[in-house]
C-alpha positions, 0 to 999 in steps of 0.5 A, a space after each residue: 615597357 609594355 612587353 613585362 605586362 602580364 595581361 589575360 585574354 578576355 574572351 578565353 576567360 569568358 570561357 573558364 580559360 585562363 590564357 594568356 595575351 602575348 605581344 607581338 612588337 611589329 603590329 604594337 598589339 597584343 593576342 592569343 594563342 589559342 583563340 583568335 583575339 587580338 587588340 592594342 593594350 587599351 583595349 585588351 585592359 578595358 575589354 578584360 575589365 568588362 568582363 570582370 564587372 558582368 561576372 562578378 556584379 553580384 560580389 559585394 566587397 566588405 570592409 
Protein backbone atom coordinates (compact mmCIF):
# COMPACT_ATOMS: atom_id res chain seq x y z
CA UNK A 1 0.00 0.00 0.00
CA UNK A 2 1.18 3.55 -0.97
CA UNK A 3 1.47 4.40 2.91
CA UNK A 4 4.92 2.04 3.45
CA UNK A 5 6.69 3.92 0.66
CA UNK A 6 9.31 6.04 1.48
CA UNK A 7 9.54 8.98 -0.92
CA UNK A 8 11.99 12.19 -0.65
CA UNK A 9 10.79 15.37 -1.50
CA UNK A 10 12.14 17.04 -4.42
CA UNK A 11 12.15 20.35 -4.07
CA UNK A 12 13.98 20.18 -0.20
CA UNK A 13 16.41 18.00 -2.14
CA UNK A 14 17.09 20.59 -4.38
CA UNK A 15 17.97 22.44 -1.56
CA UNK A 16 20.63 19.99 0.02
CA UNK A 17 17.53 18.82 2.57
CA UNK A 18 16.96 15.29 2.81
CA UNK A 19 13.14 15.38 3.96
CA UNK A 20 10.78 13.41 3.66
CA UNK A 21 6.86 13.33 1.70
CA UNK A 22 4.25 12.26 3.83
CA UNK A 23 0.76 10.66 2.79
CA UNK A 24 -2.02 12.26 3.45
CA UNK A 25 -5.17 9.33 2.72
CA UNK A 26 -8.28 11.89 2.60
CA UNK A 27 -6.51 14.10 -0.40
CA UNK A 28 -4.73 10.44 -1.96
CA UNK A 29 -1.51 12.75 -2.45
CA UNK A 30 1.77 13.00 -0.87
CA UNK A 31 3.63 16.37 0.76
CA UNK A 32 6.27 18.06 2.90
CA UNK A 33 6.26 19.20 6.10
CA UNK A 34 8.66 21.53 6.00
CA UNK A 35 8.13 23.38 2.36
CA UNK A 36 5.01 23.45 0.66
CA UNK A 37 5.15 20.88 -1.97
CA UNK A 38 2.59 18.40 -2.59
CA UNK A 39 1.71 16.14 -5.45
CA UNK A 40 -0.02 12.40 -6.38
CA UNK A 41 2.61 9.55 -6.21
CA UNK A 42 3.26 9.69 -9.92
CA UNK A 43 4.36 13.05 -9.76
CA UNK A 44 6.40 13.29 -6.72
CA UNK A 45 8.39 9.96 -8.22
CA UNK A 46 8.74 11.39 -11.77
CA UNK A 47 9.66 15.04 -10.24
CA UNK A 48 12.29 13.14 -7.81
CA UNK A 49 13.51 11.19 -10.73
CA UNK A 50 14.29 14.58 -12.66
CA UNK A 51 15.90 16.12 -10.12
CA UNK A 52 18.35 13.00 -10.13
CA UNK A 53 19.18 13.04 -13.86
CA UNK A 54 20.03 17.24 -13.88
CA UNK A 55 22.40 16.76 -10.50
CA UNK A 56 23.87 13.89 -11.38
CA UNK A 57 24.31 13.81 -15.52
CA UNK A 58 27.64 14.33 -15.23
CA UNK A 59 28.28 10.81 -13.18
CA UNK A 60 29.38 8.13 -15.20
CA UNK A 61 28.52 4.70 -14.21
CA UNK A 62 31.27 1.84 -14.42
CA UNK A 63 31.05 -1.73 -14.74
Amino acid sequence: MAENKVIRCPECMRRDIDSELFYDKKDDEYYCRLCCYSADEETAFGDLKKFKTEKYKSYKYSK
